[in-house]
LUMZA-799315 format. One record per residue: residue number from 1; z, y negated, x negated of N, C-alpha, C, O in turn. Coordinates in Angstrom, 2 decimals. Layout:
# LUMZA-799315
REC  NUM  Z  Y  X  Z  Y  X  Z  Y  X  Z  Y  X
...
This chain:
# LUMZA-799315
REC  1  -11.84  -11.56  -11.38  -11.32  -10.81  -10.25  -11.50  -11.62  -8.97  -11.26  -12.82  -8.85
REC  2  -12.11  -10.50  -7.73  -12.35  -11.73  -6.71  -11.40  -11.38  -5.50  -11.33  -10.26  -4.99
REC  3  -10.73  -12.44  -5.15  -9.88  -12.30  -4.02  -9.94  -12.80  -2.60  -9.97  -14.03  -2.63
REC  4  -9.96  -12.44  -1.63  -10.24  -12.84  -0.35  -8.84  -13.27  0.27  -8.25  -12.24  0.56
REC  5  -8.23  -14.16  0.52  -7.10  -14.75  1.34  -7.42  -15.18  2.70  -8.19  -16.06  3.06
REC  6  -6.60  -14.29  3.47  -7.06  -14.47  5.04  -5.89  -15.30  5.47  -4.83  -14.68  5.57
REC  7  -5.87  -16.40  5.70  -4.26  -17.41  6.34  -4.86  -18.66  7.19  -5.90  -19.31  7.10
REC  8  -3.88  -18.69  7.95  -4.68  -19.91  8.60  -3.75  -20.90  8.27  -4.02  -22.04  8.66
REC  9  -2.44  -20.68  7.47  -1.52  -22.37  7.26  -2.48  -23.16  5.87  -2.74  -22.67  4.77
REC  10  -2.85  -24.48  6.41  -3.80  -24.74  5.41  -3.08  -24.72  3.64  -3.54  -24.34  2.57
REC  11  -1.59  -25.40  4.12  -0.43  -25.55  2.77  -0.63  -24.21  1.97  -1.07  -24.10  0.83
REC  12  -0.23  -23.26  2.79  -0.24  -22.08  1.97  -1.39  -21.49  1.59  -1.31  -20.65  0.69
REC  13  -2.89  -21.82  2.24  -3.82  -21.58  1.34  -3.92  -22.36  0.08  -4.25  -21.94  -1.03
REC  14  -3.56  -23.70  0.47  -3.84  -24.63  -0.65  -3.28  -24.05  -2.09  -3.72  -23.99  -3.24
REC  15  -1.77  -23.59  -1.28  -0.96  -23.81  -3.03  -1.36  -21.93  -3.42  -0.93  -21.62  -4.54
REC  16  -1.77  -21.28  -3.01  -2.49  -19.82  -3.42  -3.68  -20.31  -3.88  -3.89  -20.05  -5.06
REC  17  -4.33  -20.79  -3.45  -5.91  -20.84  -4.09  -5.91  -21.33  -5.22  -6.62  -20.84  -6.11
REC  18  -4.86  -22.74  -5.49  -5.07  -23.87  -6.20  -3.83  -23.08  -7.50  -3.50  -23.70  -8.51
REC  19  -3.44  -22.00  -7.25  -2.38  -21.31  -8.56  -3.63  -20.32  -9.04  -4.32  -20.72  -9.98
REC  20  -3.89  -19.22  -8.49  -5.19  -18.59  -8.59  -6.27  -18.74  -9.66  -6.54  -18.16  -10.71
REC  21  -6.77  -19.77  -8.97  -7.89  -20.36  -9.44  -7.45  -21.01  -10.66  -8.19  -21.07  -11.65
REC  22  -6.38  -21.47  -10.63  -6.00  -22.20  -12.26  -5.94  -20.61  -12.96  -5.77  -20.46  -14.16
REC  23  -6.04  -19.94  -12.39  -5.40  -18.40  -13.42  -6.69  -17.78  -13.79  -6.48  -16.97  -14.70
REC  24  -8.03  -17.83  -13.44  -9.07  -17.37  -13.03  -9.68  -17.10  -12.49  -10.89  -17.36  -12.54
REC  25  -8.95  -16.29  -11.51  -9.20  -15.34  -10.11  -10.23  -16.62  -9.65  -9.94  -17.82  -9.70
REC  26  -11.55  -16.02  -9.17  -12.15  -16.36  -7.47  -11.23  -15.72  -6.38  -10.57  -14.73  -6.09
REC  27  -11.69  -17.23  -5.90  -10.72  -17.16  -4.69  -12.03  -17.46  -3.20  -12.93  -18.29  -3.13
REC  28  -11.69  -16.60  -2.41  -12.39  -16.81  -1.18  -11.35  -16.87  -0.11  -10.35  -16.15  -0.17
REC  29  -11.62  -17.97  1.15  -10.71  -17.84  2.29  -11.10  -17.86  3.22  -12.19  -18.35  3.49
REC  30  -10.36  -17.35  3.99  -10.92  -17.26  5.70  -10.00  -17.61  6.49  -9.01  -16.88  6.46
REC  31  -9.98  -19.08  7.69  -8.86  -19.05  7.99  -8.43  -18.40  9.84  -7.47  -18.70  10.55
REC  32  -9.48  -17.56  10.10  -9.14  -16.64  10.99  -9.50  -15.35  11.20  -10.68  -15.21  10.86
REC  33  -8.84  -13.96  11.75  -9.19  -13.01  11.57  -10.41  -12.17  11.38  -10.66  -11.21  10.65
REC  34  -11.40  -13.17  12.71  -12.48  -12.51  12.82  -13.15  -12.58  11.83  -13.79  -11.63  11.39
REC  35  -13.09  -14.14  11.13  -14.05  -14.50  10.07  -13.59  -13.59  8.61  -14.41  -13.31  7.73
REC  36  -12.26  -13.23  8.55  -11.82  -12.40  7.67  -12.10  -11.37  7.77  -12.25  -10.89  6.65
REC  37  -12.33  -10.46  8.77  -12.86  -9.00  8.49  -14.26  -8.81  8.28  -14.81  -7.78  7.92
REC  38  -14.87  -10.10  8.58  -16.32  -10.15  8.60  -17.03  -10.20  6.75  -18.13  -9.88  6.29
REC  39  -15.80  -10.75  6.15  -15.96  -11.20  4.62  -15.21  -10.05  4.48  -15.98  -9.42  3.75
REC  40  -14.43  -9.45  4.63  -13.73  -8.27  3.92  -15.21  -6.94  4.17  -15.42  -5.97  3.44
REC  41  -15.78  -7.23  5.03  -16.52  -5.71  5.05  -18.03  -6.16  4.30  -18.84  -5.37  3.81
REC  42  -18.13  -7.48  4.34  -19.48  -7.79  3.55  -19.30  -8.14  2.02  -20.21  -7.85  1.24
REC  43  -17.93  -8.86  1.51  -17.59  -9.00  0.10  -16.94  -7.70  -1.03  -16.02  -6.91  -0.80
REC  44  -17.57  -7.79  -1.97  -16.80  -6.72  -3.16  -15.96  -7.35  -3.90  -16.21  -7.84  -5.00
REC  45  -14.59  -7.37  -3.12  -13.35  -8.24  -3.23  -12.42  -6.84  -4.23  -12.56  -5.62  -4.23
REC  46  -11.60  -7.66  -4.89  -10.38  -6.47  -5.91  -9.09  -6.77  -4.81  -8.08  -6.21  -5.26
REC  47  -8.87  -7.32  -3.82  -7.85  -7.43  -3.50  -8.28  -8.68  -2.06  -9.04  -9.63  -2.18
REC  48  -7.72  -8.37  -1.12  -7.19  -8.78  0.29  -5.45  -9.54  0.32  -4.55  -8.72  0.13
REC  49  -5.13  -10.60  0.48  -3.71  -11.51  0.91  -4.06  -11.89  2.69  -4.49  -12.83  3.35
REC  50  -3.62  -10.61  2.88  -3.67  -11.03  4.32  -2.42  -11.69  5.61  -1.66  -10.78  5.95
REC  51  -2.12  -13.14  6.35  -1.86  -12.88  6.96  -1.66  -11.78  8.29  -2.50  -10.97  8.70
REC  52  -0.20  -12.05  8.85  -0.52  -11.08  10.15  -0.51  -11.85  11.36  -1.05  -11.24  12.28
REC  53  0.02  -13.21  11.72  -0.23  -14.39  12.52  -1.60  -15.04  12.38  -1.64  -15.96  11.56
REC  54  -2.77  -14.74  13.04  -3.62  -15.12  12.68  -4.75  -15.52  14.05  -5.06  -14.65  14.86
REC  55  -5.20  -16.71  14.13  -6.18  -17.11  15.32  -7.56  -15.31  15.77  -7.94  -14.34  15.12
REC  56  -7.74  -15.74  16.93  -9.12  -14.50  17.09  -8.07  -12.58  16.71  -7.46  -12.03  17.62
REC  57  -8.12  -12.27  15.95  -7.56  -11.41  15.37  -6.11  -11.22  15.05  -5.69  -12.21  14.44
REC  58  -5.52  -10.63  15.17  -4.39  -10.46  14.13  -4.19  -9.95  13.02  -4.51  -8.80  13.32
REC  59  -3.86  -9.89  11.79  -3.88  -8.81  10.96  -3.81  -7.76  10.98  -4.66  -7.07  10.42
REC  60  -2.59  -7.15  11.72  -2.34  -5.81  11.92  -3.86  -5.25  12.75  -4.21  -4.10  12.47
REC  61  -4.60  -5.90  13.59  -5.67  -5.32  13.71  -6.30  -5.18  12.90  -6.41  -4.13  12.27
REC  62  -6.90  -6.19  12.68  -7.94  -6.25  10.89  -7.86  -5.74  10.14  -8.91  -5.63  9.50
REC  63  -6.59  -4.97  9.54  -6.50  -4.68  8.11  -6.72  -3.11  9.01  -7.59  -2.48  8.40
REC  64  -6.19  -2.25  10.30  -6.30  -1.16  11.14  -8.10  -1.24  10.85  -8.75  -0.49  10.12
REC  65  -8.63  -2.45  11.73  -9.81  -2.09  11.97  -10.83  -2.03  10.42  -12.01  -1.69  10.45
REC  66  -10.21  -2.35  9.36  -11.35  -2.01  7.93  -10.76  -0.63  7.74  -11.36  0.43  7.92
REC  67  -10.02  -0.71  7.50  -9.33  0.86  7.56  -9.99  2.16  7.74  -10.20  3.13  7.01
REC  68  -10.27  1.80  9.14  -10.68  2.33  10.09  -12.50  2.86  9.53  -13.01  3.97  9.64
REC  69  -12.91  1.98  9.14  -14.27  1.00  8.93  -14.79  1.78  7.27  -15.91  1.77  6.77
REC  70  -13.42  2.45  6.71  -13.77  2.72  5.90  -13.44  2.23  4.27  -13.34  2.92  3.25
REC  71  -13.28  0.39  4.54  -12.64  -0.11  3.11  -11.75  -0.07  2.61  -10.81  -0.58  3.20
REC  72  -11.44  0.57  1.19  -10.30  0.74  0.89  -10.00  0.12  -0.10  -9.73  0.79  -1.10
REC  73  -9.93  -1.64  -0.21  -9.68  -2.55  -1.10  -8.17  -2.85  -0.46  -7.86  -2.79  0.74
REC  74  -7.20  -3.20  -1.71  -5.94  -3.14  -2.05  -5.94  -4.49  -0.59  -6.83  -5.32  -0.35
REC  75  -4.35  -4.22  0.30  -4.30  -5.66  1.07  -2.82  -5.18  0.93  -2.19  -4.14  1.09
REC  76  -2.50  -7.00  0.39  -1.14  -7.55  0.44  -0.61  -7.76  1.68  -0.91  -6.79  2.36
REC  77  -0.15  -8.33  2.13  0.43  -8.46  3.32  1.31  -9.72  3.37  2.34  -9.39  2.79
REC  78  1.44  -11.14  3.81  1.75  -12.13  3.41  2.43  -12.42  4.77  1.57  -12.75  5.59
REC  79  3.42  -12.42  5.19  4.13  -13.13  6.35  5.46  -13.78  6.39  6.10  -13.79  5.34
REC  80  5.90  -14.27  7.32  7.12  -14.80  7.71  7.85  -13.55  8.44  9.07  -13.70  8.57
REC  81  7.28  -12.27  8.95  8.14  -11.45  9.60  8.29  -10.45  8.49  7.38  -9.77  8.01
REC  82  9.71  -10.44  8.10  10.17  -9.67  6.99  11.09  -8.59  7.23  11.93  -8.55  6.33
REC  83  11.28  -7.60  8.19  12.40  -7.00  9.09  11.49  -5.50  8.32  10.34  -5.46  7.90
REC  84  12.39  -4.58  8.37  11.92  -3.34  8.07  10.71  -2.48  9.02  9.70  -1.82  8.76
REC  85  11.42  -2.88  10.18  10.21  -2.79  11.50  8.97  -3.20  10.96  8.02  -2.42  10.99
REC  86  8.89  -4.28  10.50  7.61  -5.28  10.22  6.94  -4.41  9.40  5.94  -3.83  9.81
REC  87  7.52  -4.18  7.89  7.10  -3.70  7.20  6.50  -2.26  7.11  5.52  -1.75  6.56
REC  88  7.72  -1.75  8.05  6.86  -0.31  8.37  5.32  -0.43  9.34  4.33  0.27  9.18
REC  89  5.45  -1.21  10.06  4.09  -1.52  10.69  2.99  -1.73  9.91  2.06  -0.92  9.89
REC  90  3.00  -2.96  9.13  2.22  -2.94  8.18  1.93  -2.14  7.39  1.09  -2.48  6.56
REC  91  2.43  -0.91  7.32  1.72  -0.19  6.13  1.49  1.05  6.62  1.23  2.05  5.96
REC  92  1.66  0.92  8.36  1.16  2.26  9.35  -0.32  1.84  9.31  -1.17  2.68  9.02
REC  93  -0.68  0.43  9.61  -1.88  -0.06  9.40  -2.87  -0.04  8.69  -4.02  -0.38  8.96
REC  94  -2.08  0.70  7.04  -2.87  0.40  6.22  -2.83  -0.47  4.99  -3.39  -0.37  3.90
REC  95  -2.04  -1.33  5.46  -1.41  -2.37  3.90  -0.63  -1.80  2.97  0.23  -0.98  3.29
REC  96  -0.80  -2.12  1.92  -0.59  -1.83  0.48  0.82  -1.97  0.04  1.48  -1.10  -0.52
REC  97  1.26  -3.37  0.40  2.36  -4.37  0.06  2.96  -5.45  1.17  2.53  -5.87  2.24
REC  98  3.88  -5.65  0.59  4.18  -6.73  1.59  5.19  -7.65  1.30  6.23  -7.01  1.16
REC  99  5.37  -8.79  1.16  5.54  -10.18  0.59  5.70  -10.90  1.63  4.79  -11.32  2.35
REC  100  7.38  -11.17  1.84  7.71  -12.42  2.74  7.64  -13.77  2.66  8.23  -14.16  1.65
REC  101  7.19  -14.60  3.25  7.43  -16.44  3.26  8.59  -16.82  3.28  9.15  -15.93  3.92
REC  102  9.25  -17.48  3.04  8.47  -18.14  1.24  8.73  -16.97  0.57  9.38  -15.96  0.88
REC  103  7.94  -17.38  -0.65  7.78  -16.57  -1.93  7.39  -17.08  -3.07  6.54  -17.95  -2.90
REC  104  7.72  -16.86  -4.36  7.73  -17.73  -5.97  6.00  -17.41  -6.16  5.33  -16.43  -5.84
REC  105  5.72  -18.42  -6.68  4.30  -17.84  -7.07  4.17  -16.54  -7.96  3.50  -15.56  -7.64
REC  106  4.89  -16.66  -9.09  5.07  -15.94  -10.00  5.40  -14.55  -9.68  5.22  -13.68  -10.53
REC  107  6.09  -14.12  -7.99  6.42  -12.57  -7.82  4.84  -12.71  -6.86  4.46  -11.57  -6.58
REC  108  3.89  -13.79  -6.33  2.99  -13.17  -5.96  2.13  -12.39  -7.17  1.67  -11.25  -7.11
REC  109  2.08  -13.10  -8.00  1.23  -12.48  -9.29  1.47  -11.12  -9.54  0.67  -10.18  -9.51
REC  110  2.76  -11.16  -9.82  3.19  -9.85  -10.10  2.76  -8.45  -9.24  2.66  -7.25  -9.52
REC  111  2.54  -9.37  -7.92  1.85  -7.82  -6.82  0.75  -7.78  -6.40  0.28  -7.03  -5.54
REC  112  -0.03  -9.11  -7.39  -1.32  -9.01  -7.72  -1.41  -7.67  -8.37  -1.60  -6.58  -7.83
REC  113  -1.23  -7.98  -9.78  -1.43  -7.53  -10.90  -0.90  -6.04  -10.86  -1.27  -5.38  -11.82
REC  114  -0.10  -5.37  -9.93  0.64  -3.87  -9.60  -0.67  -3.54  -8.98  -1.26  -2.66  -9.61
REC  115  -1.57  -4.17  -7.49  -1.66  -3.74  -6.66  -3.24  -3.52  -7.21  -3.85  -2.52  -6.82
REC  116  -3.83  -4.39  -8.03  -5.45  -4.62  -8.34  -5.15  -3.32  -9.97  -6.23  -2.78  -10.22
REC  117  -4.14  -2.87  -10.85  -4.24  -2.40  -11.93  -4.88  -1.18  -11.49  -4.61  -0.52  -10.49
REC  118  -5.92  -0.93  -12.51  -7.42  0.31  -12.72  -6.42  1.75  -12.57  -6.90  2.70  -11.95
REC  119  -5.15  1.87  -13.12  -4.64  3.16  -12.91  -3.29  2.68  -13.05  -2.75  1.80  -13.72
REC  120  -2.73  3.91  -11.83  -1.31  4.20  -11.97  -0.44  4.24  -12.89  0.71  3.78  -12.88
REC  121  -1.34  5.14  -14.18  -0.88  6.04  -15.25  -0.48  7.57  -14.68  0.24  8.31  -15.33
REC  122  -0.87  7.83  -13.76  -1.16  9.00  -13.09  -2.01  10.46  -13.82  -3.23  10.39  -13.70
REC  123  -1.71  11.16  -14.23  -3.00  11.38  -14.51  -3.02  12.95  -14.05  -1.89  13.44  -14.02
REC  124  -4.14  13.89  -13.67  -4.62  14.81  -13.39  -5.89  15.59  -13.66  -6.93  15.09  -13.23
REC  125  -5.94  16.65  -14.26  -7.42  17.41  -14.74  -7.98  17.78  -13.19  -9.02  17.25  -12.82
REC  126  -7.53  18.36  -12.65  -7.83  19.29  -11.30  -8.27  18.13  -10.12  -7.54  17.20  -9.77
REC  127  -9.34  18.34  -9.70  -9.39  17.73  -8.09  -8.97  17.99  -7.08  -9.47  17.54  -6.05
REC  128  -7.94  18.79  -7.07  -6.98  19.10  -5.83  -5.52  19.59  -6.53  -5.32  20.36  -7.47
REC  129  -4.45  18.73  -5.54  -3.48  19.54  -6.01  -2.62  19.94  -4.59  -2.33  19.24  -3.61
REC  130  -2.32  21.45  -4.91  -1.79  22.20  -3.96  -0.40  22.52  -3.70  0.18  22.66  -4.77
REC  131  0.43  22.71  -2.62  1.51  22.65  -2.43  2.02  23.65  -1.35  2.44  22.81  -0.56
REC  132  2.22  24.55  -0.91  1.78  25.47  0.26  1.28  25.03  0.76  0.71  24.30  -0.05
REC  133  0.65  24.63  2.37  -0.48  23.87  3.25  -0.66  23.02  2.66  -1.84  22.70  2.84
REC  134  -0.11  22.26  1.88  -0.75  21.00  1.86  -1.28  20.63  0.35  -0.63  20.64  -0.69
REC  135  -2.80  20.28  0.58  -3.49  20.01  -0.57  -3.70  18.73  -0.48  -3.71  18.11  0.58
REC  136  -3.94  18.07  -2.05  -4.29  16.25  -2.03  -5.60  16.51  -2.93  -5.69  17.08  -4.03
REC  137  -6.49  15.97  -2.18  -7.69  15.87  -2.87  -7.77  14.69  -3.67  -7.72  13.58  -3.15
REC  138  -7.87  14.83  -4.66  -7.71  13.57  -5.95  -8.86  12.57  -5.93  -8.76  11.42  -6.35
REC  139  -9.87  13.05  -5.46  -11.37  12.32  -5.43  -11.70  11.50  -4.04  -12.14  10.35  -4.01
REC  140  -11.40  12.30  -2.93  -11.54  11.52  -1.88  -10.43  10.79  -1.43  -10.43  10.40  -0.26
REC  141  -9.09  10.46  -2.48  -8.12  10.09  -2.16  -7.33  10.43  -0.23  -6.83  9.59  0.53
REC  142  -7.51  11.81  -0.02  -6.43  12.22  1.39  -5.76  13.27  0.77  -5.65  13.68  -0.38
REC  143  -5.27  13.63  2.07  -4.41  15.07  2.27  -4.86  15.62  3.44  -5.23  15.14  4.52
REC  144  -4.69  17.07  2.85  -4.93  18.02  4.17  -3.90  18.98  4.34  -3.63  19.91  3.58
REC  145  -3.35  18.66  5.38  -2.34  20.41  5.88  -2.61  21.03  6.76  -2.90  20.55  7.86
REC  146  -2.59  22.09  6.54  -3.64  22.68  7.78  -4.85  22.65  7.89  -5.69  22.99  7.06
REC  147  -5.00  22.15  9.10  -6.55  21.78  9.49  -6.29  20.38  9.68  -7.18  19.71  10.21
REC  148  -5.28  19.85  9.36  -5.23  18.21  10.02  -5.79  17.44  8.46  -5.24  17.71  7.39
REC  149  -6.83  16.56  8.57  -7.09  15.58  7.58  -5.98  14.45  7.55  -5.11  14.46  8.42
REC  150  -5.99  13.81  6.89  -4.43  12.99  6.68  -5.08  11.59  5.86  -5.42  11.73  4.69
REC  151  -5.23  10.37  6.47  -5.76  9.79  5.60  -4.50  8.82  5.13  -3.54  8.52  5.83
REC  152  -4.74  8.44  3.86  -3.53  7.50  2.87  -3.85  6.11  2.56  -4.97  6.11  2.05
REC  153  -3.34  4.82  2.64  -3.60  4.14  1.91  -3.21  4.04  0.42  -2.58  5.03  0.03
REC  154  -3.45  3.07  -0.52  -3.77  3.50  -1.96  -2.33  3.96  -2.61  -2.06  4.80  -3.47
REC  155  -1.50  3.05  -1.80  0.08  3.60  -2.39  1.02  5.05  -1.45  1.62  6.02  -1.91
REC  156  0.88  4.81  -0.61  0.72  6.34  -0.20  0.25  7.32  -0.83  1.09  8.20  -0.97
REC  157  -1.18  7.66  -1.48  -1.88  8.29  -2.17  -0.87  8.12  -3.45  -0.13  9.03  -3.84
REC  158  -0.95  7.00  -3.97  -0.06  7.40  -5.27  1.28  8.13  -5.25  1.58  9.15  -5.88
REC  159  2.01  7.43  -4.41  3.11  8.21  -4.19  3.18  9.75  -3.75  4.05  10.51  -4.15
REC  160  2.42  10.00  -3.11  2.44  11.96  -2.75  2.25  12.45  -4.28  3.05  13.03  -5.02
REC  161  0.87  11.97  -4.52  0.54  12.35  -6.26  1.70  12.53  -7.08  1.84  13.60  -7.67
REC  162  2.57  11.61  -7.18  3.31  11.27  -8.09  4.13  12.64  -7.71  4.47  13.44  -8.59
REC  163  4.44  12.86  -6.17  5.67  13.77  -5.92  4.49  15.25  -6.03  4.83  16.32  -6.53
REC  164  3.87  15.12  -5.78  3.47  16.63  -5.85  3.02  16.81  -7.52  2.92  18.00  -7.84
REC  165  2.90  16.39  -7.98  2.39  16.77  -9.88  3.78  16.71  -10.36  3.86  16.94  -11.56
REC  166  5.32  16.39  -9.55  6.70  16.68  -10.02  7.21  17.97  -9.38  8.41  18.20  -9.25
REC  167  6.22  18.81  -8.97  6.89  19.95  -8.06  8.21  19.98  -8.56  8.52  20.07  -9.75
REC  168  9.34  19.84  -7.09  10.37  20.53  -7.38  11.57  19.51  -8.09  12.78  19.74  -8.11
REC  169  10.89  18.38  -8.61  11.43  17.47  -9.72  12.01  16.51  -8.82  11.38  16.00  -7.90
REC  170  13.48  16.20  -9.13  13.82  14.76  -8.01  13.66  13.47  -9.22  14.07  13.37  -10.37
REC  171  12.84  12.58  -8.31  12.08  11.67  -8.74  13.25  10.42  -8.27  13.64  10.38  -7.10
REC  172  13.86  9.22  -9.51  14.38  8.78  -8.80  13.99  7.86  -8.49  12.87  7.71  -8.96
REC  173  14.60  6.21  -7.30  13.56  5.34  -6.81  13.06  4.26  -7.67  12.18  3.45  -7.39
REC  174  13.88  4.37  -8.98  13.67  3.14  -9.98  12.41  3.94  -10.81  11.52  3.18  -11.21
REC  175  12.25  5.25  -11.08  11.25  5.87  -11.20  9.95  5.87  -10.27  8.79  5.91  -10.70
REC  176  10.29  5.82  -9.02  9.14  6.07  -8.65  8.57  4.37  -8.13  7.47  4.19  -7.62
REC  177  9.63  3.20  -8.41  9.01  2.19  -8.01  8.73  1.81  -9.50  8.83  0.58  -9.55
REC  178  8.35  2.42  -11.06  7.98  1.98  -12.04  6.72  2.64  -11.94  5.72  1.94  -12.05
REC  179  6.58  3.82  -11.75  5.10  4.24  -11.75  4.16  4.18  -10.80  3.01  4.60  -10.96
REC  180  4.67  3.57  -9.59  3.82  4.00  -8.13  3.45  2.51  -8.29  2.28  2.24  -8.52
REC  181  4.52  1.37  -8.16  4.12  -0.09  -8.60  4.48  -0.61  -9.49  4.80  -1.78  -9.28
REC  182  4.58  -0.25  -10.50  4.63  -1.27  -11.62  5.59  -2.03  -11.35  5.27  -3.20  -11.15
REC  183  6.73  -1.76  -11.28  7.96  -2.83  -11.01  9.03  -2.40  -11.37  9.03  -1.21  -11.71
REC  184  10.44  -3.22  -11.43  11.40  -2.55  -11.84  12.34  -2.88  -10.50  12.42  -3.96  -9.91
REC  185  13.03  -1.65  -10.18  13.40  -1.51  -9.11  14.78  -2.20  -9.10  15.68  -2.19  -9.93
REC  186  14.66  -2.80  -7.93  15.81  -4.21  -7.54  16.34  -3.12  -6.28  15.66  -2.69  -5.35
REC  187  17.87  -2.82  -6.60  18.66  -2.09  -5.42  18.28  -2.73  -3.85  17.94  -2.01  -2.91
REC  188  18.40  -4.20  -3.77  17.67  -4.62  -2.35  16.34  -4.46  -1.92  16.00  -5.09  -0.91
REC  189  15.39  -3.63  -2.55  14.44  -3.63  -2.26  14.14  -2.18  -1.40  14.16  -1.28  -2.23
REC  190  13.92  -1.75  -0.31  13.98  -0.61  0.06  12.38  -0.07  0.67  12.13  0.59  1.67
REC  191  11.55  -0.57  -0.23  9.76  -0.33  -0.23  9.82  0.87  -0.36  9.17  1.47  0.49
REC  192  10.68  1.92  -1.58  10.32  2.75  -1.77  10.74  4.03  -0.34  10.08  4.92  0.20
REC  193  11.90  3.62  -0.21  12.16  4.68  1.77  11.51  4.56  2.04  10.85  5.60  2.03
REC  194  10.77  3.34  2.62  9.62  3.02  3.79  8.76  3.89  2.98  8.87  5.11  2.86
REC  195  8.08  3.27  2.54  6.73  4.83  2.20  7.34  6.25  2.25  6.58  7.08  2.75
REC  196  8.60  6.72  1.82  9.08  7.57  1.80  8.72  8.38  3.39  8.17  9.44  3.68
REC  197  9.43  7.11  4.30  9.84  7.44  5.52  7.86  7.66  6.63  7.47  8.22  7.65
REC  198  7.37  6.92  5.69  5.55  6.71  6.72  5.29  8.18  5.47  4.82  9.02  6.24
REC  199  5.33  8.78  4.27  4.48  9.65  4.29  5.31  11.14  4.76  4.85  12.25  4.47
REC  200  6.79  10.89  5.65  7.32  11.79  6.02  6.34  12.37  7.11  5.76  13.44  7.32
REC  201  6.43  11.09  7.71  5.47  10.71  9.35  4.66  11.74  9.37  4.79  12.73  10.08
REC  202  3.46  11.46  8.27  1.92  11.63  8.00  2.30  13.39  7.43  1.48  14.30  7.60
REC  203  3.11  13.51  7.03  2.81  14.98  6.10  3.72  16.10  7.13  3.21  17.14  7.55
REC  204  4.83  15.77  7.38  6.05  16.69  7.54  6.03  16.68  9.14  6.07  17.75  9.75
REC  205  5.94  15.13  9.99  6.74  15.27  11.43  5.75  16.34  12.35  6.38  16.91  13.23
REC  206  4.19  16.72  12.27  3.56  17.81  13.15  3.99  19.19  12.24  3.14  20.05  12.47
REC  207  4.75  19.57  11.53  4.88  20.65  10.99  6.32  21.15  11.05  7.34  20.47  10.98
REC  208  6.20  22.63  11.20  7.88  22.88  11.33  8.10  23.15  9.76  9.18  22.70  9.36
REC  209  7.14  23.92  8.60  7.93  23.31  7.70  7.93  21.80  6.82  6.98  21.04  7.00
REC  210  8.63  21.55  6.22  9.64  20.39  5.71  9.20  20.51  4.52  9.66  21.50  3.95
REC  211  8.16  19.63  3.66  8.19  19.42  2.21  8.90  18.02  1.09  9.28  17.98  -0.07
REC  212  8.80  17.12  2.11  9.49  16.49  1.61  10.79  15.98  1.43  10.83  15.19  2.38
REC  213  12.31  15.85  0.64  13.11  16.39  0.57  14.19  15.24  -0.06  13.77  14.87  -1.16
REC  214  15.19  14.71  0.23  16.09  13.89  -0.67  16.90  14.64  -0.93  17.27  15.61  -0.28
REC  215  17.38  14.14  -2.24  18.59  14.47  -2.91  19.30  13.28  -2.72  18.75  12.22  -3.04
REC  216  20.70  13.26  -2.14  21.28  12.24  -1.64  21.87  11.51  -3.01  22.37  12.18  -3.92
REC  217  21.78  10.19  -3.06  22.20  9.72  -4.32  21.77  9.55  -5.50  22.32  9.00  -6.46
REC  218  20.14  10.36  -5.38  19.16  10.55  -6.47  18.25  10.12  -6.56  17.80  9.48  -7.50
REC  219  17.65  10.46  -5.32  15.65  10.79  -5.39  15.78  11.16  -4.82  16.82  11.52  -4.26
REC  220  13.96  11.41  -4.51  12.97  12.21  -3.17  12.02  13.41  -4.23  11.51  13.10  -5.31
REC  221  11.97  14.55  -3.73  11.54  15.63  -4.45  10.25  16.00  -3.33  9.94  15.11  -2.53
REC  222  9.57  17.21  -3.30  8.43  17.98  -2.99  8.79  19.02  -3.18  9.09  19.23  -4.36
REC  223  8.97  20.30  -2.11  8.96  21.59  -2.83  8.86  22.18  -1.67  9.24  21.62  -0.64
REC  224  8.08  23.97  -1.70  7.84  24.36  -0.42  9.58  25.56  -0.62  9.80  26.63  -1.20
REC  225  10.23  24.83  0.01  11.66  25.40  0.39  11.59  26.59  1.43  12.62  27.13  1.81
């Protein structure tokens, strides 16, 4: 598995590369933005650890501008700014995950291994699934409502999937943070709102009707109400 780490603290490349690489993984680094998007759009990498403090570039551009660009290889998100703000930014951008400084080696692995796994356990016959306006095309990984194209990053995409193949079903968050990431859901962890709250953004806020839906105390459901 080949990994691209974009950081410029040399320590923290050191002790990522040098855990990594004892594990298998190729490891490639870049220790400033520009030189990182330049290897992210020319390498066939399984996974991106991107700072967002970064010389030339910032992340939040970089990971915007591949995005943008077209690549849709998994990016972690590796910082010292850990605030919900932060996090929602990062994954308006486009990031996958996101992992504050410090951090155990052992929970980076773990969002290795969620974020690079071949399938969800998702599964679907149909290449589109429909919902009143809004269809998810399974192949080109978006959404469309309306006439508006809607593009997703990879957990976004999973997560609508997950809620639209539950029509109607309240999904709860220890559920949907076992199948969307592979994890078992820790009450302090509130990853699963935030996506909740960015694919409200993306699907629901230009529309007067409302598909996506909490049950207070439960879960988040899908249904054309």
């Amino acid at each position: 598995m080949k990994i691209l780490v974009i950081e410029d603290e040399i320590q923290v490349v050191e002790f990522i590369k040098k855990g990594l690489v004892e594990l298998g993984y190729d490891v490639e680094v870049a220790y400033d933005g520009l030189m990182g998007e330049r290897l992210a759009m020319k390498g066939n990498y399984d996974l991106i650890i991107l700072d967002i403090i970064l010389p030339v570039i910032n992340g939040l551009t970089l990971c915007k501008n591949i995005r943008e660009k077209g690549l849709q290889t998994p990016v972690l998100i590796l910082t010292a700014l850990g605030t919900t703000e932060d996090k929602v930014t990062g994954f308006d951008v486009g990031g996958d995950d996101y992992l504050v400084k410090p951090f155990e080696f052992a929970e980076l692995i773990a969002r290795i291994k969620a974020l690079t796994k071949r399938s969800s356990g998702l599964v679907t016959t149909s290449k589109t699934i429909k919902i009143a306006d809004l269809v998810l095309d399974v192949n080109r990984k978006i959404a469309i409502r309306g006439n508006k194209t809607i593009e997703l990053t990879g957990k976004e995409f999973d997560l609508l999937e997950l809620l639209m193949l539950n029509k109607g079903k309240v999904i709860s968050r220890a559920e949907i943070a076992e199948k969307v990431w592979d994890i078992t859901f820790d009450t302090g962890t509130n990853v699963v709102d935030v996506y909740i709250s960015i694919l409200r953004k993306k699907i629901d806020r230009d529309f007067e009707h409302k598909l996506i839906h909490t049950k207070v105390g439960l879960g988040y459901y899908i249904d054309e109400l």
